[in-house]
N, C-alpha and C positions, 0 to 999 in steps of 0.2 A: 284115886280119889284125891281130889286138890286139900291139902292140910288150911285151918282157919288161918286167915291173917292177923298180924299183931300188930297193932295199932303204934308203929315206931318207924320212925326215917329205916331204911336199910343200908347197913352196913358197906355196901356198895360204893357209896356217894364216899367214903373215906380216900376210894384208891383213886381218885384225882387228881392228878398232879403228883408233885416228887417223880416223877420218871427217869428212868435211865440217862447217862450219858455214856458215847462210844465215841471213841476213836476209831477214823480209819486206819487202814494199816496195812492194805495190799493195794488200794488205788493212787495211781501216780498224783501227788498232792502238791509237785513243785518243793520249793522251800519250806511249808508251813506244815505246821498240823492243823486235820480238819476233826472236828469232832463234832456227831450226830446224835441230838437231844430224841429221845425215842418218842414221841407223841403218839405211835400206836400205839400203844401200853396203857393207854388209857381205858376205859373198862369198857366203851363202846368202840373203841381202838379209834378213835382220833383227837387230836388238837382240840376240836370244840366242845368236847364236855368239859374243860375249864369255863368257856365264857357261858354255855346254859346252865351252869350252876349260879353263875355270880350272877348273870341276866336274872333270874329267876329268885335268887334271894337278896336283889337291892328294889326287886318290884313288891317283895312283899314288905320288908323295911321302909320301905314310900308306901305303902297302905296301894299298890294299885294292883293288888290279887288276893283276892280272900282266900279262907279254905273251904276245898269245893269248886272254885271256880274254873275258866278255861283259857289255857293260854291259845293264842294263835299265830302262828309264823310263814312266813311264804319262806322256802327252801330248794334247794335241788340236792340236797347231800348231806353233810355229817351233824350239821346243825339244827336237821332234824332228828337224825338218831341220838345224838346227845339228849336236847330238850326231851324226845319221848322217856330218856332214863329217868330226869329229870321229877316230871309230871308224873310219870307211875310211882315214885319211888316219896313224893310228898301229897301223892290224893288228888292232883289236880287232871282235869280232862283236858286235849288236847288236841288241836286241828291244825292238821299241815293243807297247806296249798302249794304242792305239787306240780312242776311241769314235766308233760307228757313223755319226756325225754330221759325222764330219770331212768334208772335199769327198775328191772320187775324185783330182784333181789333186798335192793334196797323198802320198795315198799313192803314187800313179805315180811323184813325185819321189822321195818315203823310198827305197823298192824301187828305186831305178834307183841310189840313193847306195850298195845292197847291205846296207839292214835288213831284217828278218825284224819284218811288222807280225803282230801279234794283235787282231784287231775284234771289241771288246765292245762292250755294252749303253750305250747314253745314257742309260736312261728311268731307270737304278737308284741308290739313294743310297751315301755310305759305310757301310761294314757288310755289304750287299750284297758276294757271292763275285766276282760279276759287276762291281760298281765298278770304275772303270779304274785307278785307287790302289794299292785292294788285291789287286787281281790280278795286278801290275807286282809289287809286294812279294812274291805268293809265286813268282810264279816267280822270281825272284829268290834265294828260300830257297832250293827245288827244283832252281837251276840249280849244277854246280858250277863254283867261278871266276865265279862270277859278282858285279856288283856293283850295287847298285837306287842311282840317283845322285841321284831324289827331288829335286828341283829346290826344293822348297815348303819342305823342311828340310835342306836343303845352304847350311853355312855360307860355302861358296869364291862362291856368287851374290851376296851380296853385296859379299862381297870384290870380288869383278872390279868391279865397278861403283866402290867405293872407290879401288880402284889405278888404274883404267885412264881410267872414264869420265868422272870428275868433276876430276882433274887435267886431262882434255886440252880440257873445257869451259870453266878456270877461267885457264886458259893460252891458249885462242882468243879468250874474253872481253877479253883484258888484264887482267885482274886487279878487273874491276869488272861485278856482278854482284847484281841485287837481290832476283831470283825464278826459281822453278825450277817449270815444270808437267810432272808426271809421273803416272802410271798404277800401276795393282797390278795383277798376277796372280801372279806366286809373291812379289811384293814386293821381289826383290833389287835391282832400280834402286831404290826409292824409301828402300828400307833403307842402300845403300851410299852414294847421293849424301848421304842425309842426316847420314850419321855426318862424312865429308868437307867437306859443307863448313860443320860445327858445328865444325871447328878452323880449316878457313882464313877462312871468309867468317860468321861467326854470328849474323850480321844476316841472310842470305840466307835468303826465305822460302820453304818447301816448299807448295808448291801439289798438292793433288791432284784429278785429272781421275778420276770414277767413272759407269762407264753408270748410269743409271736403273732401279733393279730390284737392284742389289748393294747390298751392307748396310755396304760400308766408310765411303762419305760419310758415312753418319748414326752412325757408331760415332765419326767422328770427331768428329761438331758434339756428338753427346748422350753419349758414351761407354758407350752400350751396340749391341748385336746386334740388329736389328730382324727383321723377317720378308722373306725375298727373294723378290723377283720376278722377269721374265724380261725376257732383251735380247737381240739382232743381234749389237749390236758381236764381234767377237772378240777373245782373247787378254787382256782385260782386265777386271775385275767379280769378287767372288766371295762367297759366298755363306757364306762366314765369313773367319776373321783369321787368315792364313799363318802358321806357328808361325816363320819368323824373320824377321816384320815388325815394325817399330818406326817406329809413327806418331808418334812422341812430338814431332817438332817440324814433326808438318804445321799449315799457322796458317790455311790454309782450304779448303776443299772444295766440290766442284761436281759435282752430280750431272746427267749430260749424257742426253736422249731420244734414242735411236737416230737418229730421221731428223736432229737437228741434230748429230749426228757425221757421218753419212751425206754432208751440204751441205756441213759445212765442208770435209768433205776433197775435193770437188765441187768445189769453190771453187780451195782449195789447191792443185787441178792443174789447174782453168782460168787461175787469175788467177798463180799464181806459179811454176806448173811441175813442182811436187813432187808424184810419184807415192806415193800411201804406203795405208797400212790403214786397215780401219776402225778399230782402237786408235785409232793419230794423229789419227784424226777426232774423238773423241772428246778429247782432247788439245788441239787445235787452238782447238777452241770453246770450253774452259773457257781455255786461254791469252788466248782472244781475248775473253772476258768480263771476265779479270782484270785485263786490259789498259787497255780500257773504264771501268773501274771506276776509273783511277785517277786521282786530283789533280795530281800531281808526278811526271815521268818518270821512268822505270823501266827495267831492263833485263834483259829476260825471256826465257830460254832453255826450250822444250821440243822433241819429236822426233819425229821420221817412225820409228816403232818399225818396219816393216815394208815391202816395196815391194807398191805398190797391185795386182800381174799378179797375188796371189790371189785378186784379189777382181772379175777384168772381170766373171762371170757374177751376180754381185749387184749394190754399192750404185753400180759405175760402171755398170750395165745398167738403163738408162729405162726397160725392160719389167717387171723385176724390181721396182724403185721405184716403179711405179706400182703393181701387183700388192698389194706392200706399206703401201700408202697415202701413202707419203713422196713423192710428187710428185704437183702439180694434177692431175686430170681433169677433164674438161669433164664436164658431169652433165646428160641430157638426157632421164633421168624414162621410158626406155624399153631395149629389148634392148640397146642400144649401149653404155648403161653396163654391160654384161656381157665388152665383147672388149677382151682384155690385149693380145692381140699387136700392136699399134700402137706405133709410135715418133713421141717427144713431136712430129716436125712431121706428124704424122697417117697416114705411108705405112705401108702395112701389108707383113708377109715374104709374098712371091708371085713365081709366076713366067711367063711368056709363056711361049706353046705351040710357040716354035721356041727357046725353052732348050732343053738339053739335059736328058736324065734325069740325070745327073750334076751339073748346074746344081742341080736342084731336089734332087737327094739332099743337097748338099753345106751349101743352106740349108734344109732341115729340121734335119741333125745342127747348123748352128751357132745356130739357130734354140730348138732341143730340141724342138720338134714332129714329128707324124707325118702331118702334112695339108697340103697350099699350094692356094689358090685361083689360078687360071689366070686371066688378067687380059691382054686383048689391046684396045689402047687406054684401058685404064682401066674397062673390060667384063668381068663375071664370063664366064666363056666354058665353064668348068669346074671341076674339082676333081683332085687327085691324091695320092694317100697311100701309105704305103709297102708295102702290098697291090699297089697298080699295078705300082709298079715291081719289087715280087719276080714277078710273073707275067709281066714283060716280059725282064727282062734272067735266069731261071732258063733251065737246060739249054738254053744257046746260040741259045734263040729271037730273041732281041733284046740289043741293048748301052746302055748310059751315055751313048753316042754318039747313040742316036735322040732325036730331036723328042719334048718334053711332050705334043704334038699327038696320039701314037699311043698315047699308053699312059692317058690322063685319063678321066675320067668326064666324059661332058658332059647327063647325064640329073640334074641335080642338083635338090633338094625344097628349096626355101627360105624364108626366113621374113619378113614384113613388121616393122619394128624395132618398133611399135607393139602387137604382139601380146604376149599376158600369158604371164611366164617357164613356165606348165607347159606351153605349147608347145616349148620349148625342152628340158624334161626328158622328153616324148613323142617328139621326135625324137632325141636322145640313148639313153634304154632300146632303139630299132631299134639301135644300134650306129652310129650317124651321126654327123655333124658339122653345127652348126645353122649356114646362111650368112643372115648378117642384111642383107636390101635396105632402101633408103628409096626403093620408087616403084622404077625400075631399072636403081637405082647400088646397088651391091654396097660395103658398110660393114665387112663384114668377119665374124670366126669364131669359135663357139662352142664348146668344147671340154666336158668334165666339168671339169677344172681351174680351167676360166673362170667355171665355175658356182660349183662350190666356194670358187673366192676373193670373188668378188662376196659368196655369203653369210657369210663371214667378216670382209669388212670392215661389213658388217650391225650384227654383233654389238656 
């Protein structure tokens, strides 16, 4: 039974800001020290619940949100989960505009915070009705009470970054401080530290960390807008100049390839412990470049924007990395370089035939497959997909509780790894799954997915 609520701000909004600082200490850092400001720590675990606090109480100080009313934001990531702390936490309702591309994870958190998401279109630009911008803005108009907080041109984001972040970096440092690497997406860290510490520190150099494919590195090395390309990373890169950004004393730039964001942050939470995004990875590698680079020690702060738990089903997931090219595969000139589902020490998702059906339901969903090979000593023995088990455990025939043994397929067509891939798209077209032998050891599974990635990394 839900306890009554108490009509008071929650104690919550307190732990904002003050965050950690860490030194690294086992990553090769050249001459300098690198030291990593913790912004998961924050109580939605990133960077942006400093600027949806201060977004949010310099619109109520301007009279432009009553109590009661609705804010509205177009987002793809933390800036919604912030603002949703935000809005629950002072009464106010809240409407995210969503593009389609977000993970499912992240809206399941929004909605559990008690926003009301709207899922647009990714494929479309601004100008587009459909854009997630400017469909945030009109409903915005359309809403009454309501206020669009626009993150990209809200002058309180930088601010918070000015008040909050760059004193309490400049105060952990002790007062000695040579470089700063930071990221853009609406630009308010890189805007707010920069103004900060042009009075206290103005020797301190602004370092910026840009994925590969966004067009701010090269605005800043040539001073013009280049043509964008696509990247992984999230929450960072953009494909023009935030109207209140001010690069004006960034002094160098580093334009970072997805898989070397992807490593460092790989790294970062092998070797030092820090679980963070893929921003920070991106972050991490251009710090750790700049680091590298230098003659005379230094002392260089940048931050874990984000905690890494958004990202287990991507760039921490071997399967997914490999998938995407950003880890070795062995390359063996036949069917085998087709099967993703392997994990880097070669075992593949499977289950024995005295698992349980609930066994093998439980690693397909964490899996995200709908097939396991059945594998009794290390012997294909059979196959089982989520057909079996609906005709097993439907209308009280059978339970979760029985043996893989009763419910599999053990009539299985299989392939020799040697054999040329339109075998494998003729088994496929039946509605199959292609199981690839060498001789008869069972190597593992061929999906449509598996195909389609193989030929994408082709390309």
């Amino acid at each position: 039974m839900t306890s009554a609520v108490v009509e008071r701000k929650p104690d919550i909004l307190n732990l904002i800001g003050n965050t950690p600082l860490v030194r690294l200490s086992r990553l090769d850092t050249g001459s300098c020290e690198l030291f990593v400001k913790l912004e998961n720590q924050n109580p939605t675990g990133s960077i942006k619940d400093r600027v949806a606090l201060a977004m949010v109480e310099a619109a109520e100080r301007d009279g432009k949100i009553r109590p009661g009313g609705t804010l509205v934001e177009a987002t793809a990531g933390n800036t919604g989960l912030a603002l949703a702390l935000v809005a629950g936490a002072k009464g106010y309702r809240l409407v995210l505009v969503i593009p389609d591309k977000m993970s499912q994870e992240k809206v399941l958190h929004l909605r559990a915070l008690g926003a009301r998401t709207v899922i647009t279109r990714s494929d479309v630009i601004k100008g587009h009705p459909e854009y997630y911008q400017d469909l945030a803005a009109r409903i915005a108009r359309e809403t009454p009470g309501a206020f669009f907080v626009n993150q990209f041109a809200n002058l309180a984001n930088p601010l918070a970054h000015e008040q909050t972040t760059g004193p309490e970096i400049w105060s952990q440092m002790g007062q000695r401080l040579d470089a700063v690497v930071v990221g853009v997406g609406s630009s308010g860290t890189l805007t707010g530290l920069s103004r900060y510490f042009a009075r206290v520190a103005p020797k301190c150099e602004m370092v910026l960390a840009d994925p590969e494919g966004s067009v701010l590195a090269g605005y800043v090395r040539e001073g013009k807008i280049g043509q964008a390309g696509s990247w992984l990373v999230e929450g960072i890169g953009e494909d023009f100049v935030p109207e209140i950004a001010d690069l004006s004393r960034v002094t160098k730039a580093y334009s970072i390839p997805d898989a070397e964001s992807f490593q460092a942050a790989r790294d970062v939470l092998r070797l030092e412990g820090i679980f963070a995004g893929s921003s920070s990875g991106t972050l991490f590698s251009a710090a750790l470049r700049y680091c590298r680079e230098q003659t005379v020690p230094k002392r260089v702060v940048t931050f874990a924007c984000d905690s890494g738990n958004k990202y287990l089903s991507k760039m921490y997931n071997d399967v997914w990395m490999a998938d995407q090219g950003f880890l070795p595969r062995t390359q063996f000139g036949d069917l085998r370089d087709l099967i993703s589902r392997r994990y880097q020490d070669g075992t593949v998702v499977a289950v024995g035939p005295t698992d349980t059906l609930l066994t093998a339901f439980n690693r397909m969903r964490i899996a995200d497959v709908s097939q396991l090979p059945v594998l009794e000593q290390d012997k294909l023995v059979g196959i089982i997909d989520e057909s079996d088990l609906l005709v097993r455990v439907q209308d009280g025939r059978g339970s979760f509780q029985d043996p893989v043994g009763v419910a599999m397929t053990n009539r299985v067509e299989t392939l020799q790894a040697a054999e040329p891939i339109r075998a494998v798209r003729e088994i496929l077209d039946e509605g199959k799954v292609a199981i690839v032998m060498v001789g008869r050891e069972f190597v593992g599974l061929i999906t449509r997915i598996d195909l389609l990635n193989f030929l994408r990394r082709k390309v």
